[in-house]
C-alpha positions in Angstrom: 41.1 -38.0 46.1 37.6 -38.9 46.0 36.2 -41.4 43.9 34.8 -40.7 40.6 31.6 -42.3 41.0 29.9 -44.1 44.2 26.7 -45.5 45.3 26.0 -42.7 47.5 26.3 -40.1 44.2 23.3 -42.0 43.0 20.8 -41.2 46.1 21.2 -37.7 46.2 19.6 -34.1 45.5 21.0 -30.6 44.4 19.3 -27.7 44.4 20.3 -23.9 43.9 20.9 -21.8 47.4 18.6 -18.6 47.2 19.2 -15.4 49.1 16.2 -13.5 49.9 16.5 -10.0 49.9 14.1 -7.6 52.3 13.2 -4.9 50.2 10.2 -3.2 49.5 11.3 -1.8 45.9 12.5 -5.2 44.8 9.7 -6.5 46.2 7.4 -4.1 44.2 9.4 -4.8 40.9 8.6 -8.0 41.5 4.9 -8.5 42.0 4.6 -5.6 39.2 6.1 -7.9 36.7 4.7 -11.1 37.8 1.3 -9.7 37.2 2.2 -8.1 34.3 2.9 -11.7 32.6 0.1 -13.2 34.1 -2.6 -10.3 32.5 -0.5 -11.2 29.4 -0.5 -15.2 29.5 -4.4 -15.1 31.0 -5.5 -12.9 28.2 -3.6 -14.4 24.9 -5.1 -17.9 26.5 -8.7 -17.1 26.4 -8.6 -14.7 23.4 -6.7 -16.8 21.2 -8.1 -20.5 22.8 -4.5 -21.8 23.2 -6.4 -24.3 25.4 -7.9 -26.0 22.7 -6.9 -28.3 19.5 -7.3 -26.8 16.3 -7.6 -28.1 12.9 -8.1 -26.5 9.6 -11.6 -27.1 8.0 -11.9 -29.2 4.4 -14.6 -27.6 2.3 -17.3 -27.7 -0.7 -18.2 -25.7 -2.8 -21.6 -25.0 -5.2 -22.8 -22.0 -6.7 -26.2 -21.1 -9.2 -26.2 -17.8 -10.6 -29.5 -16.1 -11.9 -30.5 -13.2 -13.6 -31.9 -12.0 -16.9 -30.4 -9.5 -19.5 -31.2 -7.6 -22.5 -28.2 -6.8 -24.9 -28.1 -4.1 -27.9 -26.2 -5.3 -30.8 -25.5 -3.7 -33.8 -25.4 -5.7 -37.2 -22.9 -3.8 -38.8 -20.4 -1.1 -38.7 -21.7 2.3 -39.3 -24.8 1.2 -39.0 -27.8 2.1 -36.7 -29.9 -0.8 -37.1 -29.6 -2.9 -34.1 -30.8 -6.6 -32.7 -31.8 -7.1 -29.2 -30.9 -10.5 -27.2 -31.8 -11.9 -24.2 -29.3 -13.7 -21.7 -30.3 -16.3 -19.3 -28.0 -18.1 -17.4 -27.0 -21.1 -20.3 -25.3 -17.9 -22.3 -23.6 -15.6 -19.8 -22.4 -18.5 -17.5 -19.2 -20.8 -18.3 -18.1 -24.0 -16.5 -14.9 -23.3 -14.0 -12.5 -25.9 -12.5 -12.0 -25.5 -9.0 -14.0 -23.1 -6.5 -15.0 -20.5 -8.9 -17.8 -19.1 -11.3 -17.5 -17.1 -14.6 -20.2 -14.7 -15.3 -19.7 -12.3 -19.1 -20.2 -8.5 -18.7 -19.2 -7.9 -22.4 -18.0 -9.7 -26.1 -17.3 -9.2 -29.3 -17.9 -11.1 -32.6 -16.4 -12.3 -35.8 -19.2 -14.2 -37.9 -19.1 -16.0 -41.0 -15.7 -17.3 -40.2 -14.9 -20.3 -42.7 -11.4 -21.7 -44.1 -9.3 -20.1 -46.9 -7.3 -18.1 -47.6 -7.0 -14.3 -46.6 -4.8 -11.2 -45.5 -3.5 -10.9 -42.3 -4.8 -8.3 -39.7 -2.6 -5.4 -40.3 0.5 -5.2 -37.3 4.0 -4.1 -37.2 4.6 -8.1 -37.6 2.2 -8.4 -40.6 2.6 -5.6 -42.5 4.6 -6.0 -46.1 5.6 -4.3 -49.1 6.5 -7.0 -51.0 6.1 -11.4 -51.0 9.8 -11.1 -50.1 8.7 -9.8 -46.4 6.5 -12.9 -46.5 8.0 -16.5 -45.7 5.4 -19.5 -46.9 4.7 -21.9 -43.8 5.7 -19.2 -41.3 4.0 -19.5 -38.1 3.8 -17.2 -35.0 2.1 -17.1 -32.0 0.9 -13.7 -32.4 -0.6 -14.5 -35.9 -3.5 -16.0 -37.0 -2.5 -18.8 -39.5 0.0 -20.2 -41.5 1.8 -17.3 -44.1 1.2 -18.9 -47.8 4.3 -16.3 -49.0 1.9 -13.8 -50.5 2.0 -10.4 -49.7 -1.7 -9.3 -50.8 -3.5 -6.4 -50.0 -5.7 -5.6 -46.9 -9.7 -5.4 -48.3 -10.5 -1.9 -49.1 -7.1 0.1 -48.0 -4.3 0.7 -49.0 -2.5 -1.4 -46.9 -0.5 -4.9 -47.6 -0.2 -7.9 -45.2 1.1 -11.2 -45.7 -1.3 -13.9 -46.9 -2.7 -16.6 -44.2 -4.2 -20.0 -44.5 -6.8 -19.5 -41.5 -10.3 -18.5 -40.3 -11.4 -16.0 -42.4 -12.3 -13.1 -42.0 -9.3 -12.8 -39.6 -10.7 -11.4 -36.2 -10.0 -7.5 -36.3 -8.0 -6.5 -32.9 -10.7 -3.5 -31.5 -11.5 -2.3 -28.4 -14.0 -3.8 -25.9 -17.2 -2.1 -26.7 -18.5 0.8 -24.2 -20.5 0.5 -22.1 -20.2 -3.3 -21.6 -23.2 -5.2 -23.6 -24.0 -7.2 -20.2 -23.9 -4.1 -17.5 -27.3 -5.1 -16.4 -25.4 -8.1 -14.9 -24.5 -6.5 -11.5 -27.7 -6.7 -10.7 -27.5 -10.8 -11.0 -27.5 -12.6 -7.9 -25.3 -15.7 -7.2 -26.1 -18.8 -4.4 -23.1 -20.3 -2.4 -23.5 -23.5 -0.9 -20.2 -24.2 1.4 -20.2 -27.5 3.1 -17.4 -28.1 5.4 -16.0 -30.8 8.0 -13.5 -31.1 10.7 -12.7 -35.2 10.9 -10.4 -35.1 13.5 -13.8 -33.3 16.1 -16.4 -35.1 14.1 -18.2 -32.2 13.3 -19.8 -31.4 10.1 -22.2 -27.8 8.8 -23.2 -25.8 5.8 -23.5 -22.0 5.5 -27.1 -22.7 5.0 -29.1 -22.9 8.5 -32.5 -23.7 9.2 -35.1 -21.3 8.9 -33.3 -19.8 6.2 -35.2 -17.0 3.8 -34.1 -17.3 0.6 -35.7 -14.1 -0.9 -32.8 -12.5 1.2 -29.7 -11.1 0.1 -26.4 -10.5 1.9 -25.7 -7.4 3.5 -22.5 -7.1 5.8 -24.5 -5.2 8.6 -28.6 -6.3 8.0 -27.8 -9.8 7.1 -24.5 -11.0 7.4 -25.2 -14.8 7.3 -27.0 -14.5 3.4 -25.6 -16.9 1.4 -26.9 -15.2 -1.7 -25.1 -12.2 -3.2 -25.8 -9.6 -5.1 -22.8 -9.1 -7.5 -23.0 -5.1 -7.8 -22.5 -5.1 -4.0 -19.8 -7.4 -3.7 -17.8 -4.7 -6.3 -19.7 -2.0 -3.8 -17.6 -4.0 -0.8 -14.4 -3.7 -2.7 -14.6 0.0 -3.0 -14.7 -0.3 -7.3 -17.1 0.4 -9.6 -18.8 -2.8 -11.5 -19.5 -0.9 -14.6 -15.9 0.0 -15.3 -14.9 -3.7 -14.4 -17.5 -4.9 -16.8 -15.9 -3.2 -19.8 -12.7 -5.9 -19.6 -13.2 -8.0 -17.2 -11.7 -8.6 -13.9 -11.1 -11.3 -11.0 -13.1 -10.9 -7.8 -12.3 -13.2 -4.3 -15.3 -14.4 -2.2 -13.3 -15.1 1.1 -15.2 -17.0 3.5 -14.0 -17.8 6.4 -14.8 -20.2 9.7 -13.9 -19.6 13.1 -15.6 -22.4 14.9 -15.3 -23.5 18.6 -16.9 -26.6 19.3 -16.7 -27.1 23.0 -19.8 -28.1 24.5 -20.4 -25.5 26.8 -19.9 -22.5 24.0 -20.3 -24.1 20.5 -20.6 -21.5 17.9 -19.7 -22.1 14.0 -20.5 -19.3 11.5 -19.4 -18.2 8.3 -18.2 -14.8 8.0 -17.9 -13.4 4.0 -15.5 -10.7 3.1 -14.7 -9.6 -0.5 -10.8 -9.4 -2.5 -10.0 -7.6 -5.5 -7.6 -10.2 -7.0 -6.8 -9.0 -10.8 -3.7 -6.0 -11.4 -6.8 -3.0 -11.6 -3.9 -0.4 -12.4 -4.2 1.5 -15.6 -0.7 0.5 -16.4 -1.3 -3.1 -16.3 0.2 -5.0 -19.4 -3.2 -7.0 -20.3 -5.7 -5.8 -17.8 -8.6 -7.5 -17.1 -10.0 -10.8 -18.2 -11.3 -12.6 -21.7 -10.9 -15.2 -23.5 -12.4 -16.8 -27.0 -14.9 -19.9 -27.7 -16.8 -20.2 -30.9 -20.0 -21.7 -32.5 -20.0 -24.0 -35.3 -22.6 -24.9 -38.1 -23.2 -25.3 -41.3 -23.8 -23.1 -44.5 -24.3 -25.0 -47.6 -22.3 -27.5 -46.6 -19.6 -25.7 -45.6 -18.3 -25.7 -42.0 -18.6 -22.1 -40.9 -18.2 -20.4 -37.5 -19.0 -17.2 -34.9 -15.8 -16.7 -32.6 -16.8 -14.9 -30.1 -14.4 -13.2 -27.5 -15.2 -13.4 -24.1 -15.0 -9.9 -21.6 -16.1 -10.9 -18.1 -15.5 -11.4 -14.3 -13.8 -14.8 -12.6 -15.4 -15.0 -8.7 -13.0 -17.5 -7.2 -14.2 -18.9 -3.4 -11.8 -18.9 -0.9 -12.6 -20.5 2.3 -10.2 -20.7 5.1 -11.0 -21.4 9.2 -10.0 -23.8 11.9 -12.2 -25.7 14.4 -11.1 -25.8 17.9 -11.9 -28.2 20.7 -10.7 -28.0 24.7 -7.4 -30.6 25.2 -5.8 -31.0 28.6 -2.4 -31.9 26.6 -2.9 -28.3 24.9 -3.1 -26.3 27.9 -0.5 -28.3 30.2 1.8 -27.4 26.9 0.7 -24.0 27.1 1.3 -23.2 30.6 4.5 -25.2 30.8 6.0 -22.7 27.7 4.8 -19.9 30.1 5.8 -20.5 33.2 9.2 -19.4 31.9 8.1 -15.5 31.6 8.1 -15.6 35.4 11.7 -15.6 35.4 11.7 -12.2 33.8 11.5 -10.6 36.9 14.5 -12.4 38.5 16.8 -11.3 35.7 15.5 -7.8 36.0 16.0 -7.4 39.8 19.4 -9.1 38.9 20.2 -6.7 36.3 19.4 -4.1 38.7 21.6 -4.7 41.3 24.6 -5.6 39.1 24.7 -2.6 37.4 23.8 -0.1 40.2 26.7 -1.8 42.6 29.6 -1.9 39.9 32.0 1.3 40.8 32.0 2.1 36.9 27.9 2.8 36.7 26.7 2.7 40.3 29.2 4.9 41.8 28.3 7.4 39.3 25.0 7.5 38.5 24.3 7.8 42.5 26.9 10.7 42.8 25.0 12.5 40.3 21.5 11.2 40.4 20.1 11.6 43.4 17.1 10.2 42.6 19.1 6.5 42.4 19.2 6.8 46.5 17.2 3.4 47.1 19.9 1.8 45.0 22.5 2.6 47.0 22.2 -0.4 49.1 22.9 -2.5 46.2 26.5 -3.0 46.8 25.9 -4.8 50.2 23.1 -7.1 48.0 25.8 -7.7 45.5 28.5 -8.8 48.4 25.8 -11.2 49.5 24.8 -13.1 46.8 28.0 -13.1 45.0 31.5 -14.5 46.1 34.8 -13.6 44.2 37.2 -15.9 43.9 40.8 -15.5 42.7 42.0 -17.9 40.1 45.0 -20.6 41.3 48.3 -19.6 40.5 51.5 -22.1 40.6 53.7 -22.5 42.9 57.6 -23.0 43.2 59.4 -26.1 44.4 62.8 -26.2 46.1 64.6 -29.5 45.7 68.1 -30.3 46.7 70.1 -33.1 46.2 73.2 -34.3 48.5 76.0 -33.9 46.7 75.1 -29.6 46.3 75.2 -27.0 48.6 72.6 -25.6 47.1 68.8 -25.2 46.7 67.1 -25.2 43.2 64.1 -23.3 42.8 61.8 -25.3 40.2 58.3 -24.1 38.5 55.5 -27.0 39.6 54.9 -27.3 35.5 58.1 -28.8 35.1 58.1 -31.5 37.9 56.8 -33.8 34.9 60.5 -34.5 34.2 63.2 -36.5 36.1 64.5 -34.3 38.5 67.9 -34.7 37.7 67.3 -33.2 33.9 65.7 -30.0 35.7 67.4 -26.7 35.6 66.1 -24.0 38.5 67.8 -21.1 39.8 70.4 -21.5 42.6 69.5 -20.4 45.9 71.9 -20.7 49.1 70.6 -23.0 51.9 72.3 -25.3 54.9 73.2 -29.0 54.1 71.2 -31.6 55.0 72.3 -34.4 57.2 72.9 -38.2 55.3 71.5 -40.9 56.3 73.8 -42.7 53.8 76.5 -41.6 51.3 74.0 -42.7 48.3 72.4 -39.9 46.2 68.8 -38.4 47.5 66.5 -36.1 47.1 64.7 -33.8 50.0 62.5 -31.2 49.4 63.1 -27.9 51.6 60.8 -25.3 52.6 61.9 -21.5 51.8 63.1 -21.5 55.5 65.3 -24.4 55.0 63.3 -26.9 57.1 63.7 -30.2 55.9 60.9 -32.3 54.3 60.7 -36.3 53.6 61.9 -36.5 50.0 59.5 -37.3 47.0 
């Protein structure tokens, strides 16, 4: 028995015994694939610049909107009479957190708002018949103040709501007006500065580049490097209409993106601006579009009074996404290493190949009735070659005799584990040994009765 483990086992080399086959359709299958995974590998490395390190870019974000409008409002319902305003940028523009603007398309007012006490704006929630539908210090989210108990009636109808300690007059729940008051505002025009930086290539730029006109305006085809963008023709981008966004209010996405390769010997880094609907624009929509309220205080003979003023108008958040690349030998000796791998695709193909069509259950057949599968039919000689089938070992028997029997027992190997004596076999009829003395022993005998030193 050899040993386990020797000097000599460290010093050595094993390596895998190939057969090489002569064959021109192998041979063909071969080269076909092996260029097939290297058109694929060569092409996914230069379009996709697996050879280089990327990192994702870290961005800034400014914007100035301009533009002047003229809004019609009238003083009172039912009314004709009407008071013309004019909106810079300090009215129609709000303060956003984050990488976004707000600009208003449309509001609506409630003046002369002071505290007391007043009726409720008629709902299912509000509306009473009695005090007793009326709990005092009731609050709901829904409502606007706290319930005094009272169930009084609604100005000039002939409806009743509960009594509120709030605002008053309470802010009456109506309808965006139509068209918007601000639908001039698609023709305002909005700036983005986007500064961005890659640390890890030291390598910092701005979407504003020298020899820049700034009387321009961005146009996907004309001038696709603007920064400054006409709001009716980033709704024009989006396939929607900004006049019907105006009315309520929506969210719009400014996408910009940077796809920058910084090698030396092809450095290019520019923005490229795409446009997102991001608000639910279905009619079905729960609250569609997007508002919200602020108010303006002062003072009217010494009483605190106020203008709430709720807000209809369109959220541009700035998204900017990119990665900067740079060559890196680690990268593309990682790169190859994963591919070299698809090479062996053709080896287990050929394989397949000739293990299927030299097995009697699929080659046999398919060549008797596919005459077409002739230059398979060598196959069978392939498979003889580079496989060997082997038998598994099966167990022997043992014939052990003792002196003091005329017989031979017949034992399985398993069971040699045991004392010898404590073994039962079958019985099989052979010639006597001779003795070398009258003591017990043990001789093996072959099945033709030839006698063997004993274990």
């Amino acid at each position: 028995m050899p040993d386990c483990c020797s000097c000599g086992d460290v010093f050595q080399y094993e390596t895998v015994k190939v057969i090489r086959i002569q064959s021109a359709n192998y041979g063909t299958i071969k080269w076909f694939l092996h260029m097939l995974v290297f058109s694929y590998v060569s092409f996914a490395l230069v379009k996709d610049k697996l050879y280089q390190q990327k990192e994702p870019v870290i961005s800034s974000v400014h914007t100035k909107v301009k533009g002047i409008a003229e809004v019609k409002e009238t003083l009172e319902k039912g009314m004709k009479e009407t008071v013309r305003s004019i909106f810079d940028t300090a009215d129609y523009t709000f303060p956003v957190q984050g990488n976004s603007f707000f600009v208003m398309t449309n509001f609506r007012k409630t003046e002369g708002q002071e505290q007391g006490l007043c009726p409720e704006y008629p709902t299912r929630r509000t509306i009473c018949s009695s005090d007793s539908n009326c709990k005092k210090g009731r609050m709901n989210p829904q409502s606007n103040g706290i319930q005094t108990g009272k169930c009084v009636k609604y100005y000039n109808t002939t409806k009743k709501t509960c009594e509120v300690t709030a605002w008053c007059p309470i802010e009456t729940a109506e309808e965006a007006p139509k068209p918007a008051l601000l639908n001039s505002a698609e023709n305002f025009t909005v700036f983005i500065k986007n500064n961005i930086d890659f640390p890890g290539h030291n390598y910092t730029t701005r979407n504003i580049f020298p020899g820049l006109n700034t009387t321009c305006t961005f146009h996907k085809t004309r001038d696709p490097l603007c920064p400054i963008f006409r709001l009716g023709d980033i709704f024009q981008e989006t396939g929607d209409n900004f006049s019907d966004v105006a009315i309520k209010g929506g969210i719009m996405g400014i996408e910009i993106y940077w796809d920058c390769n910084l090698d030396r010997w092809f450095q290019h880094c520019r923005p490229k601006y795409s446009f997102r609907r991001l608000d639910d624009k279905s009619s079905e929509s729960l609250y569609p579009g997007y508002n919200f309220r602020y108010a303006k205080y002062y003072k009217e003979n010494n009483v605190e009074k106020r203008t709430l003023i709720k807000v209809f108008g369109i959220r541009f958040d700035i998204l900017v996404f990119g990665t900067g690349g740079k060559f890196d030998i680690i990268q593309l000796v990682v790169y190859i290493g994963s591919t070299l791998s698809y090479f062996g695709l053709a080896t287990l193909f050929i394989d397949f190949l000739i293990s299927t069509y030299s097995s009697k259950c699929c080659g046999s057949q398919v060549y008797r009735f596919c005459k077409c599968c002739e230059p398979f039919a060598v196959n069978e000689y392939y498979h003889k070659k580079k496989f060997e089938n082997i038998v598994a070992p099966k167990s022997t028997l043992k014939y052990v005799s003792f002196v003091d029997e005329s017989n031979i027992r017949m034992v399985d190997q398993q069971l040699l584990g045991r004392r010898l004596q404590d073994v039962k076999g079958e019985e099989v009829p052979g010639r006597k040994a001779d003795f070398v003395d009258h003591h017990q022993e043990r001789s093996v005998y072959t099945p033709t009765g030839m006698n063997l030193p004993s274990a």
